[in-house]
C-alpha positions in Angstrom: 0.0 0.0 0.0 1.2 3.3 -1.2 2.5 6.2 1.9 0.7 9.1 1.7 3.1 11.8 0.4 3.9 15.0 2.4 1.4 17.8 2.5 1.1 21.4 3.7 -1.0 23.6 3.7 -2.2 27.1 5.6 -4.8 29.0 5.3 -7.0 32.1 6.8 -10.8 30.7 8.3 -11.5 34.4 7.8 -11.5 36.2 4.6 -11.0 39.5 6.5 -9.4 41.2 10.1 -10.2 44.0 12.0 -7.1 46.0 14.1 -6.8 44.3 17.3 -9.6 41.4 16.7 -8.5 37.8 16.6 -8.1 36.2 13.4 -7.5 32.2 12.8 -5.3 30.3 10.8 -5.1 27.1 10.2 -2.4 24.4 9.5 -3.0 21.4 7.8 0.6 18.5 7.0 0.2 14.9 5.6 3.0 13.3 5.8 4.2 9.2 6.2 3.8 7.8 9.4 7.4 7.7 10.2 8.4 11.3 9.7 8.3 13.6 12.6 6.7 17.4 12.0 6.8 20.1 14.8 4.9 22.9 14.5 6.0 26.7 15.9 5.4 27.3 19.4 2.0 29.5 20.7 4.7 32.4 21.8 6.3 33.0 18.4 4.9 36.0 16.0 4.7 35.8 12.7 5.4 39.4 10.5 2.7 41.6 11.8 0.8 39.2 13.4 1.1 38.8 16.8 0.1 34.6 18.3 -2.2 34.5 20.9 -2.7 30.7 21.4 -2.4 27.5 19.6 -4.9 25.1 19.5 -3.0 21.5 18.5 -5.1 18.6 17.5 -4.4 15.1 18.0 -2.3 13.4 15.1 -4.9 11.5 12.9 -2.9 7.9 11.9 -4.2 5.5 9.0 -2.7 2.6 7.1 -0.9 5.2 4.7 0.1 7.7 6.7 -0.4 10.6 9.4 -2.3 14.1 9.6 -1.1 16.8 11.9 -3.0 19.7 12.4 -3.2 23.3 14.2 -4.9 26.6 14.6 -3.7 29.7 15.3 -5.1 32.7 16.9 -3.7 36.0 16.3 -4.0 39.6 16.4 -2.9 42.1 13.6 -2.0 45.9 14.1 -0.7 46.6 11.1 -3.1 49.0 8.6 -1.8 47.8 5.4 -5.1 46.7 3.6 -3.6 42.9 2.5 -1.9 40.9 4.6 -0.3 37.9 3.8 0.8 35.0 6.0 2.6 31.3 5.6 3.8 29.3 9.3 5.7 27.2 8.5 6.7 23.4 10.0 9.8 21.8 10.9 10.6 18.9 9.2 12.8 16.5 11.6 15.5 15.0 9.6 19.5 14.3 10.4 21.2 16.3 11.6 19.1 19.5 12.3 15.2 20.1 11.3 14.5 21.5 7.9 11.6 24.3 7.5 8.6 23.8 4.9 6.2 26.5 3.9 3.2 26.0 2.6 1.6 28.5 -0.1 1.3 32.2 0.9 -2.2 33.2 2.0 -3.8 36.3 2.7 -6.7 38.3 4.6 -7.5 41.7 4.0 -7.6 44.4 6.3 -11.9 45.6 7.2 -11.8 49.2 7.9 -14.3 50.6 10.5 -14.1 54.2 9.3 -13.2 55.3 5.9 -10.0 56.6 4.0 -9.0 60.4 5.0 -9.3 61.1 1.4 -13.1 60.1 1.3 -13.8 61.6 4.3 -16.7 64.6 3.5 -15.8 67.5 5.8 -18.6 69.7 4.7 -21.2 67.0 5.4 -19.1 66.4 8.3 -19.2 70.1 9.7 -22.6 70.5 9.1 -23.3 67.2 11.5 -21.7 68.2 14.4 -24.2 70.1 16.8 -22.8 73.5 17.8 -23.3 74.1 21.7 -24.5 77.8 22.6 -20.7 78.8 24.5 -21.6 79.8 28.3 -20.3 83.2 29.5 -17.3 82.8 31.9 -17.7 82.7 35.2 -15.6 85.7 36.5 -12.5 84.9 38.9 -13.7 88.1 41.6 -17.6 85.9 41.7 -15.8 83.1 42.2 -13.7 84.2 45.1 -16.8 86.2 46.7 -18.8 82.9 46.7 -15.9 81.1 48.1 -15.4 83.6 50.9 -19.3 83.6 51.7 -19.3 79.7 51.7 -16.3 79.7 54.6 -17.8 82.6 56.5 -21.3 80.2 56.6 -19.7 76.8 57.4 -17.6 78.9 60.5 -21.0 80.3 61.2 -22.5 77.2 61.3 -19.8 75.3 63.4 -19.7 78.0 66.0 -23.6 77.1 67.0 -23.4 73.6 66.0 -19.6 72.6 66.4 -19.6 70.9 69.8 -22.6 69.1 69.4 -21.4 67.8 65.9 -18.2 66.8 67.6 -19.9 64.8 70.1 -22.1 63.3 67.7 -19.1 62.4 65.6 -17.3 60.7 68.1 -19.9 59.0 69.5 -20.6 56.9 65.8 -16.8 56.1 65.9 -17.7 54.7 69.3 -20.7 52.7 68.5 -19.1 51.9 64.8 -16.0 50.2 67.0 -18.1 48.5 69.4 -20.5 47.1 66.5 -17.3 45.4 64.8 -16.4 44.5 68.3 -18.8 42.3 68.9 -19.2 41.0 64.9 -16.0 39.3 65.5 -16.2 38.2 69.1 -19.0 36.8 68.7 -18.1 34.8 65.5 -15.8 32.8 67.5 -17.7 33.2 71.3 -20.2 30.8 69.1 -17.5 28.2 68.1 -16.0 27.5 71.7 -15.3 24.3 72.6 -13.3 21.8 74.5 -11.7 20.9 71.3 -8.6 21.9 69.9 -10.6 24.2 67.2 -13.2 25.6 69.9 -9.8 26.2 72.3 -8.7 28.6 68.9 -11.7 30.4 68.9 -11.6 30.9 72.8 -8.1 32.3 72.3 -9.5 34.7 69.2 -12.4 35.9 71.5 -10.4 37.2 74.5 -7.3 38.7 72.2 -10.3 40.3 70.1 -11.8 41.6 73.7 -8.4 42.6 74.8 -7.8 44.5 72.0 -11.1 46.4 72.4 -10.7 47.3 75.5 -7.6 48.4 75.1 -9.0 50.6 72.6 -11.7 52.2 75.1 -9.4 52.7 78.3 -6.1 53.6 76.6 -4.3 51.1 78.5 -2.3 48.3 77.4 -4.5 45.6 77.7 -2.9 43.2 75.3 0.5 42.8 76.8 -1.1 43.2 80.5 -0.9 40.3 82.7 -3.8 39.0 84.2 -3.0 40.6 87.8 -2.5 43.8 85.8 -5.9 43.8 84.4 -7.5 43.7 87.2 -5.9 46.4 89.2 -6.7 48.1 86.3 -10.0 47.0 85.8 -11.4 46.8 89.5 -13.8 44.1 89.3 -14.2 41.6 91.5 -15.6 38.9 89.6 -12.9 39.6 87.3 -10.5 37.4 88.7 -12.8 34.1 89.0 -12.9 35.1 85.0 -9.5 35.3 83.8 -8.6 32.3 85.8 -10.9 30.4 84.2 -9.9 31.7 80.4 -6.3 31.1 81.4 -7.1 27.7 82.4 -9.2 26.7 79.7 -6.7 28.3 76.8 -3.0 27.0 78.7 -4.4 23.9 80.4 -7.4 22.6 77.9 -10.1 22.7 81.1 -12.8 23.5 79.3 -16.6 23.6 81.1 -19.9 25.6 81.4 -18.0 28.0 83.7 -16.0 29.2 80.8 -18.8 30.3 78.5 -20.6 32.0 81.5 -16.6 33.9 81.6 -17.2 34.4 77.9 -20.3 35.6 78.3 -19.5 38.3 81.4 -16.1 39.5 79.3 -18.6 40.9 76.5 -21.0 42.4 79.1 -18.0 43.8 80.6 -17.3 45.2 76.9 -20.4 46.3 77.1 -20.2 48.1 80.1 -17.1 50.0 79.3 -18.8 50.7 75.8 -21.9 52.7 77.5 -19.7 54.7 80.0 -17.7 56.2 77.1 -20.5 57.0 75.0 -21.9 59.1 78.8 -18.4 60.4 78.9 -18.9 62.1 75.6 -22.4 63.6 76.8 -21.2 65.4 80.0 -18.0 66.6 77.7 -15.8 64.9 79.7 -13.8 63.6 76.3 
């Protein structure tokens, strides 16, 4: 049985481009079974077209021979109204590889606006709507509003400043003690007397440490636990951060350490509210 002899051939699947659109091409080699073809590489340009993937198909193998095949995708930037194109293949033979084109083809170039030269300009002049130009604003108007907007806002502050002050810092307040309690009590929920609900414990009281450092200005999370509580003065504070610090260091986990978890964010609480009536007798 007669080999199938070798066969190339590339060709456009478009008959034209537009700037920057993709365009395909398509390769097409025949060739016997025991010859070895490579094709060029997906990051390889070819003239003025620039490769922006390969899709290789699977050799096709019969009795007579084999059929390799590939499409390109590329872009074109050039504005020359023909372009013309051949990839070529690598024939593997001893001692180097040997190049085969196939036949030149070509695509031509689809223009979205005309040629210069068959632009109208007339027609074109007369298409353009004409906008009635607006009388300057002078620069002295300008500066007179600008001095009149000051003199209001000052106006405005000196009856209403305070109380917007307060009012300011008391939403930073709340705003702080709503994230506050979104994230303790994301992992308050997930405690546990397993090594994940232990984590969460841990995340809880650093997140309520942090917070409360926050409100009293004090160093609350490098403070010891004796520290907090001469700081704090609470007396059920200390039946609370023995039991965190016994449940986080030593694993004993039990009721008693959600009730802790629980009086640490009414605590948080606490400290929230006499902030905010700080900032109502102007005491901040």
């Amino acid at each position: 049985m007669q080999e199938t002899p070798f066969r190339i051939k590339g060709k456009f699947l478009e008959d034209s481009v537009v700037i920057g659109q993709p365009v395909h091409y398509s390769l097409y080699v025949s060739h016997p079974k025991a010859q070895e073809v490579f094709f060029p590489n997906a990051n390889q340009n070819f003239g003025a077209f620039e490769t922006v993937k390969r899709e290789f198909f699977a050799t096709k193998t019969t009795a007579t021979g084999s059929l390799d095949s590939a499409v390109y995708t590329l872009r074109l930037f050039n504005l020359a109204p023909v372009q013309k194109l051949q990839i070529p293949i690598y024939l593997l033979q001893e001692p180097d590889c040997t190049i085969i084109y196939p036949v030149v083809d070509s695509v031509h170039l689809k223009r979205l606006l005309p040629h210069p030269e068959q632009i109208d300009l007339d027609s074109l002049y007369q298409s353009i709507p004409i906008q009635p130009i607006s009388p300057k604003t002078e620069l002295k108007n300008v500066f007179a509003a600008g001095i009149s907007f000051l003199i209001l806002a000052g106006f405005i502050y000196w009856i209403f400043g305070k109380a917007i002050t307060k009012l300011f810092k008391r939403y930073l307040l709340w705003r702080r003690h709503r994230e506050f309690r979104r994230t303790f009590l994301r992992f308050s929920r997930q405690v546990a007397g397993t090594p994940v609900g232990l984590s969460n414990l841990e995340k809880a009281f650093s997140a309520w440490k942090k917070y409360v450092e926050e409100l009293t200005k004090l160093p609350f999370t490098t403070f010891t636990s004796k520290e907090m509580l001469d700081n704090l003065a609470d007396e059920a504070m200390e039946k609370v951060l023995n039991e965190m610090d016994s449940a986080i260091y030593g694993g004993n986990f039990s009721t008693k350490t959600t009730e802790s978890v629980d009086y640490l964010e009414s605590l948080a609480t606490n400290l929230y509210e006499s902030e905010q009536d700080k900032i109502k007798s102007n005491e901040v």
